[in-house]
Biopython code that builds the backbone (N, CA, C, O; Angstrom):
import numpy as np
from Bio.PDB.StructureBuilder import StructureBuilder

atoms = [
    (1, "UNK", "N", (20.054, 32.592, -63.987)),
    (1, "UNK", "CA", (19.197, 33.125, -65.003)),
    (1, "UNK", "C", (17.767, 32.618, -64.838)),
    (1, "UNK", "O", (16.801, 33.381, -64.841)),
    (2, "UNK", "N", (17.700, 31.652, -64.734)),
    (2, "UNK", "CA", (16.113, 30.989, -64.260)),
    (2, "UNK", "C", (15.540, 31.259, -63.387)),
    (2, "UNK", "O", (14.323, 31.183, -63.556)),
    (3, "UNK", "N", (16.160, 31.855, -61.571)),
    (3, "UNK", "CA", (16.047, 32.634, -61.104)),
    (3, "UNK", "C", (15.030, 33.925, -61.220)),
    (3, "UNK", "O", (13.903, 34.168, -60.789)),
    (4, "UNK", "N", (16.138, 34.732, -62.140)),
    (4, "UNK", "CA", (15.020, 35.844, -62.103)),
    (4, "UNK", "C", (13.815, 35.817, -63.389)),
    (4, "UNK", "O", (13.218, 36.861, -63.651)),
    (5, "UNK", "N", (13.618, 34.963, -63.899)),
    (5, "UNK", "CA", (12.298, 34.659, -64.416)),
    (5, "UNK", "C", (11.264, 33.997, -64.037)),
    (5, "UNK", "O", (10.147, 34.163, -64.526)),
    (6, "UNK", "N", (11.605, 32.981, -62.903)),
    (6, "UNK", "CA", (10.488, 32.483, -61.700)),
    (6, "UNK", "C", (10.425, 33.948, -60.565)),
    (6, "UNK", "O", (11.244, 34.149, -59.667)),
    (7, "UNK", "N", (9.142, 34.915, -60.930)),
    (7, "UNK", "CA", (9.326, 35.516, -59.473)),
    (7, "UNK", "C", (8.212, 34.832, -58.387)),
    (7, "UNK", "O", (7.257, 34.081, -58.584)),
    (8, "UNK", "N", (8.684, 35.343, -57.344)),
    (8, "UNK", "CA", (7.328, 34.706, -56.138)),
    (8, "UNK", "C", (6.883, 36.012, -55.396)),
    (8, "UNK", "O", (7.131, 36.388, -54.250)),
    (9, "UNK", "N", (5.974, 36.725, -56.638)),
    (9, "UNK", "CA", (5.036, 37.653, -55.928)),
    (9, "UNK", "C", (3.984, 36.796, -55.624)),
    (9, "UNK", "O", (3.361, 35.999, -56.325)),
    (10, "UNK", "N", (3.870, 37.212, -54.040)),
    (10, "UNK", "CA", (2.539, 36.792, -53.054)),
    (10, "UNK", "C", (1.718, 38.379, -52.684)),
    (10, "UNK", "O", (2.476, 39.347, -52.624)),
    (11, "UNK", "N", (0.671, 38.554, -52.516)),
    (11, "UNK", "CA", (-0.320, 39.133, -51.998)),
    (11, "UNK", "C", (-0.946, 40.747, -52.730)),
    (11, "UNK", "O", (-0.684, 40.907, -53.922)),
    (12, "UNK", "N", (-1.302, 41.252, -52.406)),
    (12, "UNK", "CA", (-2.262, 42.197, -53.353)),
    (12, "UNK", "C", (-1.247, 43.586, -53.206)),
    (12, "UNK", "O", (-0.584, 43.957, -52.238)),
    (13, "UNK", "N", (-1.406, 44.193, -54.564)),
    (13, "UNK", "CA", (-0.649, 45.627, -54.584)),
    (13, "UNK", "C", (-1.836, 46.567, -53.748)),
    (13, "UNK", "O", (-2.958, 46.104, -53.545)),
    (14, "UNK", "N", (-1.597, 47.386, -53.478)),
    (14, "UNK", "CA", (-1.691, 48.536, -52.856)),
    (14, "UNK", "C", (-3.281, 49.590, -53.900)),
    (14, "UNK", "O", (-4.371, 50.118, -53.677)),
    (15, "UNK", "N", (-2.553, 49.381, -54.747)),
    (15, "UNK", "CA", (-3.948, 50.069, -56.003)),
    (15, "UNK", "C", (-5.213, 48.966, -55.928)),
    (15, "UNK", "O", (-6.351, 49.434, -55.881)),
    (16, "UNK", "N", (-5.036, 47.544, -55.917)),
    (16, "UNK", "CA", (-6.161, 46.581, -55.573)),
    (16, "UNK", "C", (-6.649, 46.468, -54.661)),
    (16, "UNK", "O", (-7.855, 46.232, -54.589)),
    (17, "UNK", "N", (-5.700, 46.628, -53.413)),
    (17, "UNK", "CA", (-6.571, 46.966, -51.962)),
    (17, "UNK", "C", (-7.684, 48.294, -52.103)),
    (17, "UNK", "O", (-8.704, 48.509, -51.449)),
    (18, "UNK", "N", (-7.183, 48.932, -53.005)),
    (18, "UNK", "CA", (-8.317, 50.867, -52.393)),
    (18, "UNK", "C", (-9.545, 50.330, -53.595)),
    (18, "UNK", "O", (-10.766, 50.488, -53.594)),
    (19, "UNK", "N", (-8.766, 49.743, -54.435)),
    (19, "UNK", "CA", (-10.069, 48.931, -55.672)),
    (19, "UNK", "C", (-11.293, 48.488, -55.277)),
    (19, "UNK", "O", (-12.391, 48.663, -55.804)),
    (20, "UNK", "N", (-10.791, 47.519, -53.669)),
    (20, "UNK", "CA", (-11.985, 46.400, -53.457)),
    (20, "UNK", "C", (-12.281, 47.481, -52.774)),
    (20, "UNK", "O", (-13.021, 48.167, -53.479)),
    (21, "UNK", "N", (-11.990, 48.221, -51.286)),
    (21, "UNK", "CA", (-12.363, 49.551, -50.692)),
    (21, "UNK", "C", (-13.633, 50.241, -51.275)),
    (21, "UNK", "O", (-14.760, 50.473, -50.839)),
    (22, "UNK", "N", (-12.946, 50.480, -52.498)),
    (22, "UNK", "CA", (-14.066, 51.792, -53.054)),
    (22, "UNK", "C", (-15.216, 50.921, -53.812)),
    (22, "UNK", "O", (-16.301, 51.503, -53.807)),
    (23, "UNK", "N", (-15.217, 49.705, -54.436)),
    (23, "UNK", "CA", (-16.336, 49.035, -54.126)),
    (23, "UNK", "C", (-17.099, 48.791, -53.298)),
    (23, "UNK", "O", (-18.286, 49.117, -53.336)),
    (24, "UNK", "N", (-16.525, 48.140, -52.354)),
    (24, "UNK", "CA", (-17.337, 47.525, -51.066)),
    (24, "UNK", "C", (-18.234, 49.223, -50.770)),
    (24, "UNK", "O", (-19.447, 49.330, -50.946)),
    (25, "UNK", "N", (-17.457, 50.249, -50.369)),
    (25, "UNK", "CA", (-18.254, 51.365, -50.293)),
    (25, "UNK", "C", (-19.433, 51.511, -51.204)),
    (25, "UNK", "O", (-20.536, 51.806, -50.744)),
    (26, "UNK", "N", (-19.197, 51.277, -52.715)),
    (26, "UNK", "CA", (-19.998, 51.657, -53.488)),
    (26, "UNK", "C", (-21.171, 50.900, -53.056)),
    (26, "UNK", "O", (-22.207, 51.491, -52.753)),
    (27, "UNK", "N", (-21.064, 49.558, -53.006)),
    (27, "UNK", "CA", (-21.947, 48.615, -53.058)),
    (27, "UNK", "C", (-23.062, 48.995, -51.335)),
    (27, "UNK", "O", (-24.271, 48.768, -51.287)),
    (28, "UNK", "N", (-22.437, 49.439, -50.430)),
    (28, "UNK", "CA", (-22.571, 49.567, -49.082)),
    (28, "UNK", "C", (-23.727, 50.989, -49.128)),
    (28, "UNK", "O", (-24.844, 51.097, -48.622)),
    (29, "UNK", "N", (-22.948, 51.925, -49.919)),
    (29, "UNK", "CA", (-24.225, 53.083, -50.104)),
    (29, "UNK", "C", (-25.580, 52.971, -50.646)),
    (29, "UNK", "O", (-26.517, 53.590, -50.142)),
    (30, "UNK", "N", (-25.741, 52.033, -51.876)),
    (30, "UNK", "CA", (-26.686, 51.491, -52.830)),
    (30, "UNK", "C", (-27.447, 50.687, -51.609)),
    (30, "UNK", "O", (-28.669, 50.830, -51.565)),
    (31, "UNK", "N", (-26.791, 49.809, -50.561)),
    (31, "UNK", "CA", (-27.557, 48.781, -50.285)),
    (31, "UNK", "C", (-28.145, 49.789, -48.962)),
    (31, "UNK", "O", (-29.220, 50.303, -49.274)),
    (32, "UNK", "N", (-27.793, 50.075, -47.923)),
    (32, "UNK", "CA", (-27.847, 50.822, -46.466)),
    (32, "UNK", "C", (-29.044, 50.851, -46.427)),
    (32, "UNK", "O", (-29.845, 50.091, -45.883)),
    (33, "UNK", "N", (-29.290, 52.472, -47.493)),
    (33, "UNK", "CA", (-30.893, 52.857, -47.653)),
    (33, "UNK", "C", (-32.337, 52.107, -48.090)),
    (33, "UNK", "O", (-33.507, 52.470, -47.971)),
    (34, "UNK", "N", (-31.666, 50.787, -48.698)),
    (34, "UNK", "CA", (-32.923, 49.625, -48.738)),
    (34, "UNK", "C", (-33.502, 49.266, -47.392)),
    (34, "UNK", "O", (-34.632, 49.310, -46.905)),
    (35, "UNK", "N", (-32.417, 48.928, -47.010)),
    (35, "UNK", "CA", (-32.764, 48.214, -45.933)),
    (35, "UNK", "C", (-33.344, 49.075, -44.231)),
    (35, "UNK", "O", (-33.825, 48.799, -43.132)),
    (36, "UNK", "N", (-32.948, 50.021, -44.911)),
    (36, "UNK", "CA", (-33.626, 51.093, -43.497)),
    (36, "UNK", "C", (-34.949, 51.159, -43.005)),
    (36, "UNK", "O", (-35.381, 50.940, -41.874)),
    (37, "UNK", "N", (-35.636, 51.568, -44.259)),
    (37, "UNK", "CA", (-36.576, 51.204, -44.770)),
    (37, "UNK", "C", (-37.562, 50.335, -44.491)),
    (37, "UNK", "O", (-38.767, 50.569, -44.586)),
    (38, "UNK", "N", (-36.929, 49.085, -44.062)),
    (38, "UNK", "CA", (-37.557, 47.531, -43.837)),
    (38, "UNK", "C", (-38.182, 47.557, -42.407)),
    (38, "UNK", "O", (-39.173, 46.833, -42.303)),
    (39, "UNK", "N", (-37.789, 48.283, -41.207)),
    (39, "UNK", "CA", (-38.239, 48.327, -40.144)),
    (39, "UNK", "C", (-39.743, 48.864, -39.930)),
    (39, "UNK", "O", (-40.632, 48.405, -39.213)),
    (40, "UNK", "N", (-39.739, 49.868, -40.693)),
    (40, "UNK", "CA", (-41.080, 50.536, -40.992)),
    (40, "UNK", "C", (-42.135, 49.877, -41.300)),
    (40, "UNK", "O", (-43.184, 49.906, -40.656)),
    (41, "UNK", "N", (-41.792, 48.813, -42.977)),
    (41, "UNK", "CA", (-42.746, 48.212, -43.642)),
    (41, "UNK", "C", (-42.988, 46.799, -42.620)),
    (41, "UNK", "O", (-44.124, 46.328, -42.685)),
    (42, "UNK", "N", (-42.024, 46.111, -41.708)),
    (42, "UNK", "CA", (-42.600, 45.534, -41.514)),
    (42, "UNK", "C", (-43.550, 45.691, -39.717)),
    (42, "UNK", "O", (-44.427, 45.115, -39.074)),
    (43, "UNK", "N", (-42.987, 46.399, -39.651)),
    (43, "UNK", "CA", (-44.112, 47.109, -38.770)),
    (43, "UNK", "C", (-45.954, 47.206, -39.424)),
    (43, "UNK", "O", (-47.003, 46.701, -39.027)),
    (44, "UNK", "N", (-45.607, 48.096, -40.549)),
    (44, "UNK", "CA", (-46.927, 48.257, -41.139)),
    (44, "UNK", "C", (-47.843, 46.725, -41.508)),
    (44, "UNK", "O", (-49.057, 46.549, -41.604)),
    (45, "UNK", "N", (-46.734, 45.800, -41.652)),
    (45, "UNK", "CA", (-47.514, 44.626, -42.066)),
    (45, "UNK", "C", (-47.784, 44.063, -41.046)),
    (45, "UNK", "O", (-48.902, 43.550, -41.072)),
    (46, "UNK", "N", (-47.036, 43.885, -39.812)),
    (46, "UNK", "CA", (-47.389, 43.018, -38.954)),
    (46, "UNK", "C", (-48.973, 44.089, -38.282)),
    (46, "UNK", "O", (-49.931, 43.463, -37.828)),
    (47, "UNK", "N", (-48.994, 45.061, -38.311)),
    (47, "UNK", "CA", (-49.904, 45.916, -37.823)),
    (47, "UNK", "C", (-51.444, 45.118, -38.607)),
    (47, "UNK", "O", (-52.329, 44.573, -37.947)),
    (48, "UNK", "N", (-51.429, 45.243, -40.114)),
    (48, "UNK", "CA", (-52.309, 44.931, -40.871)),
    (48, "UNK", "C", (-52.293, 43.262, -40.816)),
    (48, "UNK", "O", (-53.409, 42.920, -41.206)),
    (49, "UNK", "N", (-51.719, 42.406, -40.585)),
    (49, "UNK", "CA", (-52.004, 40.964, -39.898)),
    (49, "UNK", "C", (-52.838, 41.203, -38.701)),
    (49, "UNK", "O", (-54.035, 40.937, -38.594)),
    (50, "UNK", "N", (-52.014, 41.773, -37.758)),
    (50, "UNK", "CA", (-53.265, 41.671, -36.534)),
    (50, "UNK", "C", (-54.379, 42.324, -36.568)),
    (50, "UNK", "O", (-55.308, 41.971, -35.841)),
    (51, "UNK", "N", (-54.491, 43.392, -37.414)),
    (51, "UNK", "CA", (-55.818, 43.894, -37.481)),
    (51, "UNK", "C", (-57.030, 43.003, -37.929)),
    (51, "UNK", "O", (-58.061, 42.960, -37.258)),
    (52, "UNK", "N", (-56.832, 42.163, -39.305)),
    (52, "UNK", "CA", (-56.776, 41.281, -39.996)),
    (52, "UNK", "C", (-57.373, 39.618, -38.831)),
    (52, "UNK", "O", (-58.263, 38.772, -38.929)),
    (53, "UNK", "N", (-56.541, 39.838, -38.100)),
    (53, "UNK", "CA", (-57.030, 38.491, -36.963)),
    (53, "UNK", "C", (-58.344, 39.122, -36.145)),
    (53, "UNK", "O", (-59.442, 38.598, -35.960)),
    (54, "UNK", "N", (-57.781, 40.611, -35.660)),
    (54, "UNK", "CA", (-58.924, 41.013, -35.062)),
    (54, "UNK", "C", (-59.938, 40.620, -35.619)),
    (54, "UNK", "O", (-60.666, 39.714, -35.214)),
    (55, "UNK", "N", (-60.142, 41.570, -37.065)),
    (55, "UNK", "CA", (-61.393, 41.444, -38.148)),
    (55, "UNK", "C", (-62.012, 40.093, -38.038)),
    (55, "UNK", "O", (-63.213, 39.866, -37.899)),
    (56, "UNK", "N", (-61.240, 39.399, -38.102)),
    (56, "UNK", "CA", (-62.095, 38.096, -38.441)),
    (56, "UNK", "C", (-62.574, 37.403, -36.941)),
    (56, "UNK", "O", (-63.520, 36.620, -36.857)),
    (57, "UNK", "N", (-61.985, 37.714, -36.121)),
    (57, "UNK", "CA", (-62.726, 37.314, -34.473)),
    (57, "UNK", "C", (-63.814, 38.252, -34.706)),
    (57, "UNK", "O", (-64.315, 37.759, -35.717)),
    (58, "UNK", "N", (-64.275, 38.941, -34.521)),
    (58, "UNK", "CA", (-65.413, 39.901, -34.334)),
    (58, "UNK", "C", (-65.988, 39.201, -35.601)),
    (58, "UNK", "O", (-67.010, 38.594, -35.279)),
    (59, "UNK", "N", (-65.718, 39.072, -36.849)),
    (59, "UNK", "CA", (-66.773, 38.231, -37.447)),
    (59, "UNK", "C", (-67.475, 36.864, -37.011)),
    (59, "UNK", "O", (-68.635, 36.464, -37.111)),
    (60, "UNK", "N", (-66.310, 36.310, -36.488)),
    (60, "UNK", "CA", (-66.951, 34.889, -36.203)),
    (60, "UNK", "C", (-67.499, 35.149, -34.451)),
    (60, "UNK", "O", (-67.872, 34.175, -33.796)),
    (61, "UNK", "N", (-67.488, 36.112, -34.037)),
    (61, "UNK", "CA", (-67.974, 36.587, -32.328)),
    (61, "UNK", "C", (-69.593, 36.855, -32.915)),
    (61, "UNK", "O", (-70.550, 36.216, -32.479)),
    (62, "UNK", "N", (-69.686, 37.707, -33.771)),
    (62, "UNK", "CA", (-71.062, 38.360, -34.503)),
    (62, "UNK", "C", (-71.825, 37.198, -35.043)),
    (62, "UNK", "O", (-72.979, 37.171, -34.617)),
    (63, "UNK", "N", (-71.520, 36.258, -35.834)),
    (63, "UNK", "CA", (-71.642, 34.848, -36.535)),
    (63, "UNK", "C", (-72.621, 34.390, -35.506)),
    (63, "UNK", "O", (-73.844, 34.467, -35.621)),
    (64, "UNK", "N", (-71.797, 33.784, -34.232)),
    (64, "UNK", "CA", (-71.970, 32.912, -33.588)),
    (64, "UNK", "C", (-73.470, 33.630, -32.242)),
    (64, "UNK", "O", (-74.364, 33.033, -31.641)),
    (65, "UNK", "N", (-73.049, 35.139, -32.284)),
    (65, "UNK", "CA", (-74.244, 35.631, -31.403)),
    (65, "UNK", "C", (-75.232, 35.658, -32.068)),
    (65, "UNK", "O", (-76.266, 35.329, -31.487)),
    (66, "UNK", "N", (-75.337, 36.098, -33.703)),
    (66, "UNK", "CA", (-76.509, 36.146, -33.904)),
    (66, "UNK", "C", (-77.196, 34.709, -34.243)),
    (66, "UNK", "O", (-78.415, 34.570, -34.152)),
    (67, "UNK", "N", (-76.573, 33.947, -34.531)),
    (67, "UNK", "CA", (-77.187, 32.576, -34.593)),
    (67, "UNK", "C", (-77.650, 31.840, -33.000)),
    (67, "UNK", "O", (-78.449, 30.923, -32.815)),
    (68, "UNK", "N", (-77.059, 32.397, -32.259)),
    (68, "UNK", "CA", (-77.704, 31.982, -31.170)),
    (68, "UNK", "C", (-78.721, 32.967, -30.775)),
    (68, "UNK", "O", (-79.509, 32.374, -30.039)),
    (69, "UNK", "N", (-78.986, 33.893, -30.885)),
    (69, "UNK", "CA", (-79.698, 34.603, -30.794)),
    (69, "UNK", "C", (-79.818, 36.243, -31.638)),
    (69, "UNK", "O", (-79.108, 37.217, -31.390)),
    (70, "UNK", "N", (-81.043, 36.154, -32.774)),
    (70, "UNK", "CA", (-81.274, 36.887, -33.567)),
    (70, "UNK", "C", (-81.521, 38.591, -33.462)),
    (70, "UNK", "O", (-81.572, 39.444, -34.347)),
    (71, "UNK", "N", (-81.643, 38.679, -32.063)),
    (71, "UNK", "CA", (-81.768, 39.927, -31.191)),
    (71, "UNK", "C", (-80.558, 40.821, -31.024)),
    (71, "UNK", "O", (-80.456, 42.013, -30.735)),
    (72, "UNK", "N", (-79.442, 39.630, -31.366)),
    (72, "UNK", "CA", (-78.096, 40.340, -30.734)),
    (72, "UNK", "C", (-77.439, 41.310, -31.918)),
    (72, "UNK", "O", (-76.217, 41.451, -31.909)),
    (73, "UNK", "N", (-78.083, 41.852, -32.741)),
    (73, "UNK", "CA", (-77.536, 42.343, -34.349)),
    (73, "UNK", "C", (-77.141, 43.355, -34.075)),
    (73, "UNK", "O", (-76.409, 43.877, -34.916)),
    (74, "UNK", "N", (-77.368, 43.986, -33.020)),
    (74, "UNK", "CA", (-76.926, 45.236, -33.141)),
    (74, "UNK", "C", (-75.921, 45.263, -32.379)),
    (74, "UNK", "O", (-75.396, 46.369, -32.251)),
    (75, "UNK", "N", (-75.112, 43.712, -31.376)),
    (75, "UNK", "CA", (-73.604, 44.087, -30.793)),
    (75, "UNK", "C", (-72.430, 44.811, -31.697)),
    (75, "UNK", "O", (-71.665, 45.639, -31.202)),
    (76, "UNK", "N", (-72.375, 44.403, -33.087)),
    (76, "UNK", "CA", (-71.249, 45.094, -33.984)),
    (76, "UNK", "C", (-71.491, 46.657, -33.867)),
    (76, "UNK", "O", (-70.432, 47.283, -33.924)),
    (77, "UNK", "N", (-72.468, 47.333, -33.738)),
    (77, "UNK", "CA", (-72.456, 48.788, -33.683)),
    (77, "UNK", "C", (-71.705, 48.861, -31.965)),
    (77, "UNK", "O", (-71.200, 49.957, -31.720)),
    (78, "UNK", "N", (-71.666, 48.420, -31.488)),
    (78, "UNK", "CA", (-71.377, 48.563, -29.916)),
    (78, "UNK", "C", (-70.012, 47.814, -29.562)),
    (78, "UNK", "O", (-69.555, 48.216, -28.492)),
    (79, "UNK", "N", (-69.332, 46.942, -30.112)),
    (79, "UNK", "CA", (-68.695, 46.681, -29.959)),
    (79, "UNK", "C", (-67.198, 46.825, -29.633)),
    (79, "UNK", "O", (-66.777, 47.641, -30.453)),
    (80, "UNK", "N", (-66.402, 46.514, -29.002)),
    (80, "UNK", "CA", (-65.205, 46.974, -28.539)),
    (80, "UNK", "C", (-64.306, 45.826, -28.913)),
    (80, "UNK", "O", (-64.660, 44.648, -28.974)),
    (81, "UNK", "N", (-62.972, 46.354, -29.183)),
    (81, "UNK", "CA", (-61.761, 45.136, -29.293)),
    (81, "UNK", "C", (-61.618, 44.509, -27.977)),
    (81, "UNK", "O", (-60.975, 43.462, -28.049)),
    (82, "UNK", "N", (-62.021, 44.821, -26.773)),
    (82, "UNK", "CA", (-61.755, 44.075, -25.361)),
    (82, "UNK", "C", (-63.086, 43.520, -25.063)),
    (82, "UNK", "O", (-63.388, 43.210, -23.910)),
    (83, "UNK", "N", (-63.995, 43.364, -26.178)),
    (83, "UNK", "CA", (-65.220, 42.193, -25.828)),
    (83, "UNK", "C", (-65.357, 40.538, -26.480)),
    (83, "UNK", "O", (-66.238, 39.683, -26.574)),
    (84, "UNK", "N", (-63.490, 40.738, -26.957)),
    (84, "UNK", "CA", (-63.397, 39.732, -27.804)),
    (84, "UNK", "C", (-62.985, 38.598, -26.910)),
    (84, "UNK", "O", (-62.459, 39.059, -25.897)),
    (85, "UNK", "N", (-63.025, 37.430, -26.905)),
    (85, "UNK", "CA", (-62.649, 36.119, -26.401)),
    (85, "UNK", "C", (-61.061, 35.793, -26.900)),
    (85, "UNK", "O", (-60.732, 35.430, -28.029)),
    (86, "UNK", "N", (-60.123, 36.035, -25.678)),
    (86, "UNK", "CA", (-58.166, 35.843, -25.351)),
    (86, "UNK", "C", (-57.768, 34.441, -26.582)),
    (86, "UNK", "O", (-56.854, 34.411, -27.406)),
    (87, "UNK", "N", (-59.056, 33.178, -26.237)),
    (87, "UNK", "CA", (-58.838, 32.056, -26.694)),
    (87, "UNK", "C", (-58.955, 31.704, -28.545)),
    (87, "UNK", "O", (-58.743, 30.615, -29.078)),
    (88, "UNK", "N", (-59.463, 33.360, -29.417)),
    (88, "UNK", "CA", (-59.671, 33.235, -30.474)),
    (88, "UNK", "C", (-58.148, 33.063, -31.268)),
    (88, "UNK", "O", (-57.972, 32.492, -32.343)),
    (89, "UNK", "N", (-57.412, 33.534, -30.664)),
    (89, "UNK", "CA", (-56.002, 33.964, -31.241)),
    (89, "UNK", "C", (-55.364, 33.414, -30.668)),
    (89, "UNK", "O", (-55.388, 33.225, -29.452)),
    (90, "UNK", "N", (-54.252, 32.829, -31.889)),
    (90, "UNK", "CA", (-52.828, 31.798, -31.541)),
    (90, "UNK", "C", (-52.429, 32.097, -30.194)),
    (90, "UNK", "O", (-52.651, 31.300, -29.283)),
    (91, "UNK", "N", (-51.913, 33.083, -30.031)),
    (91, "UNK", "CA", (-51.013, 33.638, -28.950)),
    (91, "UNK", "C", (-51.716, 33.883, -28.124)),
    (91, "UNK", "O", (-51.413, 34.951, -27.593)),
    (92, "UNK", "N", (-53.103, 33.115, -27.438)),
    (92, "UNK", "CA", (-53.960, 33.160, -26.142)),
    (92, "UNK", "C", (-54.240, 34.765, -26.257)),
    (92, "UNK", "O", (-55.071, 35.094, -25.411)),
    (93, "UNK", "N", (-53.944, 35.490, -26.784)),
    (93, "UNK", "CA", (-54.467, 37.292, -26.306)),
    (93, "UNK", "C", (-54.655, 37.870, -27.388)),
    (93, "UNK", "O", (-54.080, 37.318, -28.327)),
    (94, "UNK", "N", (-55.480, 39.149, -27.749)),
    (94, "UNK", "CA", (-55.694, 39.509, -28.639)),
    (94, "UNK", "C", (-54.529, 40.383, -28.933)),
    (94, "UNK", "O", (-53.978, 40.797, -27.913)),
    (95, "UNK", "N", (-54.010, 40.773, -30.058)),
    (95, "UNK", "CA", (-52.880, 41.065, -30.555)),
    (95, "UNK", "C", (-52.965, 42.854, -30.618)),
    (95, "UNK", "O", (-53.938, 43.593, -30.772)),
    (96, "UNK", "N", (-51.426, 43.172, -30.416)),
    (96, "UNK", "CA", (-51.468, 44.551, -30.297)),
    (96, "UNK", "C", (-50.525, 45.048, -31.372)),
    (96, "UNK", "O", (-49.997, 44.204, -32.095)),
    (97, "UNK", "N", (-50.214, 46.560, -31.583)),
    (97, "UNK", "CA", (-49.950, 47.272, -32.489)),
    (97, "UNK", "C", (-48.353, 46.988, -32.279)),
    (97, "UNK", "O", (-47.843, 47.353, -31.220)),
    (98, "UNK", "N", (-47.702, 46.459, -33.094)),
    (98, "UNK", "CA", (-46.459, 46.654, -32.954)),
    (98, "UNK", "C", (-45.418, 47.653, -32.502)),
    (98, "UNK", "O", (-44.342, 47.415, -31.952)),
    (99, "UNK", "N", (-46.068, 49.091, -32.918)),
    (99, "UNK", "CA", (-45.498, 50.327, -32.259)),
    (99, "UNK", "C", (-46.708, 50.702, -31.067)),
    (99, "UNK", "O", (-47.257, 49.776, -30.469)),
    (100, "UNK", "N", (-47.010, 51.914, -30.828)),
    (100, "UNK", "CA", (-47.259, 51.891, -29.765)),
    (100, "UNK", "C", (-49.064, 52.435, -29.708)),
    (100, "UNK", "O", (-49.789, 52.906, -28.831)),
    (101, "UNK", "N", (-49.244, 52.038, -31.229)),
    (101, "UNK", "CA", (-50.895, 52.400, -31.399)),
    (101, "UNK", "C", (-51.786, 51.545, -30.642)),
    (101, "UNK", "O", (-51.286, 50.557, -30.104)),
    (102, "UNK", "N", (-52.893, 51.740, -30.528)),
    (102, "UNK", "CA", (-53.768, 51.189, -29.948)),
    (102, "UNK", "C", (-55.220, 50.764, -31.129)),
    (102, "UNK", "O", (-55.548, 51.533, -32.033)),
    (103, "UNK", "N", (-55.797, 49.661, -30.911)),
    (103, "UNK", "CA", (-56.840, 49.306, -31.763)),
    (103, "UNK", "C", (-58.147, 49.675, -31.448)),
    (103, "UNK", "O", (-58.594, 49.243, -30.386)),
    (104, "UNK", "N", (-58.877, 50.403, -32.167)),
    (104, "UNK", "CA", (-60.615, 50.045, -31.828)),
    (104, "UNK", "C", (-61.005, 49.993, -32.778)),
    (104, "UNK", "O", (-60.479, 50.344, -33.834)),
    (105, "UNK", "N", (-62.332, 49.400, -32.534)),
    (105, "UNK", "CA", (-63.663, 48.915, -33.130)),
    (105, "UNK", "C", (-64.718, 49.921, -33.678)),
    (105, "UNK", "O", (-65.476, 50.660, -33.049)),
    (106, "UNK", "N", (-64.559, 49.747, -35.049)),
    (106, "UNK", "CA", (-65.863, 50.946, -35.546)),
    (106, "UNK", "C", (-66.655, 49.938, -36.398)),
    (106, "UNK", "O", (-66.172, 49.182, -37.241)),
    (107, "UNK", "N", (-68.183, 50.068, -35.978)),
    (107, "UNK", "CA", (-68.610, 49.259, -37.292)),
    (107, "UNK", "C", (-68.087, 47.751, -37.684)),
    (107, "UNK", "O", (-68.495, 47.206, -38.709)),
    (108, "UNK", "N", (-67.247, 47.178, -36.882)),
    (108, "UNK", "CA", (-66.898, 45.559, -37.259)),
    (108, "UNK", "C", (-65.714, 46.114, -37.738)),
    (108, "UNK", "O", (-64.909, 45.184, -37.797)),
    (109, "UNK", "N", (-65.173, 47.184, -38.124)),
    (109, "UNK", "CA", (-63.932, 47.889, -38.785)),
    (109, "UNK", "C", (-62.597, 47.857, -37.529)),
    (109, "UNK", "O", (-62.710, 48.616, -36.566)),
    (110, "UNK", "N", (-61.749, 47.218, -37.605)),
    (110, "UNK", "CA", (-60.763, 47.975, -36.509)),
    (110, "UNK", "C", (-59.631, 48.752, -37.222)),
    (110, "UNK", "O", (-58.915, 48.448, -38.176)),
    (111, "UNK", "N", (-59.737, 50.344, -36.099)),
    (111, "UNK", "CA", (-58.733, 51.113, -36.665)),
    (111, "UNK", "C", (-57.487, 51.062, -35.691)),
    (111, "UNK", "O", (-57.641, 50.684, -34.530)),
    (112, "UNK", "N", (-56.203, 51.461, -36.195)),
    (112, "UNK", "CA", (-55.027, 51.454, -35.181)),
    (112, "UNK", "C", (-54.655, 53.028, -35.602)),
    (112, "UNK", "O", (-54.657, 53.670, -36.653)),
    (113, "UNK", "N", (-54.323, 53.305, -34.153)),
    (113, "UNK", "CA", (-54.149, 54.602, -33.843)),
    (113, "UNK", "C", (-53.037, 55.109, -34.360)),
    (113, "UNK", "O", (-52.842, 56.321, -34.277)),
    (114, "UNK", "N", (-51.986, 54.144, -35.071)),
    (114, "UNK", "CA", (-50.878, 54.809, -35.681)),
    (114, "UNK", "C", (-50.765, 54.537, -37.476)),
    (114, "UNK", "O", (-50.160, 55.128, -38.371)),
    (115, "UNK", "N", (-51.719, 53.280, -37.440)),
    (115, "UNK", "CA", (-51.279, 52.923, -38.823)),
    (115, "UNK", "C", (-52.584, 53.097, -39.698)),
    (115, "UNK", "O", (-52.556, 52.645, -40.843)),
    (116, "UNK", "N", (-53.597, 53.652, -39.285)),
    (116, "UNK", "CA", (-54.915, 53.653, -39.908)),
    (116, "UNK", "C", (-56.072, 52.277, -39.839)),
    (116, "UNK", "O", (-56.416, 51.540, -38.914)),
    (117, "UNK", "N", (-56.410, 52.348, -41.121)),
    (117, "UNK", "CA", (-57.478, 51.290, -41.220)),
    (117, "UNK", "C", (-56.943, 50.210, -42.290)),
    (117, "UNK", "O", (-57.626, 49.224, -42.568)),
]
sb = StructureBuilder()
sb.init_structure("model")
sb.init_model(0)
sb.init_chain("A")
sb.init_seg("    ")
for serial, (resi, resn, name, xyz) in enumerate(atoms, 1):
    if name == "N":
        sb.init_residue(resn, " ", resi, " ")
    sb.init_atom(name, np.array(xyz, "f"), 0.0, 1.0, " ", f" {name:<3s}", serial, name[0])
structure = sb.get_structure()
């Protein structure tokens, strides 16, 4: 008699297995499309960092010419992203577009050919 009032069910019914299933799905659809997403943005940011490093080499390139010489004011109208000095930036080289844009120089402005200004 004591017997059959101790039972020894071990492991999950069949209705609790499709339970966690159709969660995990639920949860899996909600999340997917966040994260897709993320490749893009951080593309766009790392794009706007290096632009950002550019910007500020060509400021301190402009800085330093016209204080050495007051004549040189008009290099920023003329200027190019490949007149910059390799040694301004961490990574010894001036930094490129994460996808496959390319940078130039307008006005002290640098634009990238895929991600704008």
């Amino acid at each position: 008699m004591l017997s059959n009032l101790v039972r020894n069910d071990k492991g999950f019914t069949l209705v609790e297995l499709i339970m966690v299933i159709v969660i995990i799905g639920i949860l899996a659809a909600v999340a997917v499309p966040k994260f897709v997403n993320l490749t893009g943005a951080a593309n766009e940011a790392k794009c706007a960092a290096n632009r950002g490093a550019i910007n500020s080499a060509v400021a301190m390139t402009y800085a330093a010419m016209v204080a050495n010489d007051p004549n040189q004011a008009e290099w920023l109208s003329t200027a190019a992203v490949g007149d910059l000095d390799d040694s301004m930036f961490a990574t010894g080289s001036i930094p490129g577009c994460p996808l496959t844009g390319t940078y130039s120089l307008s006005s002290g402005q640098v634009d990238c050919s895929q991600h704008g200004m």
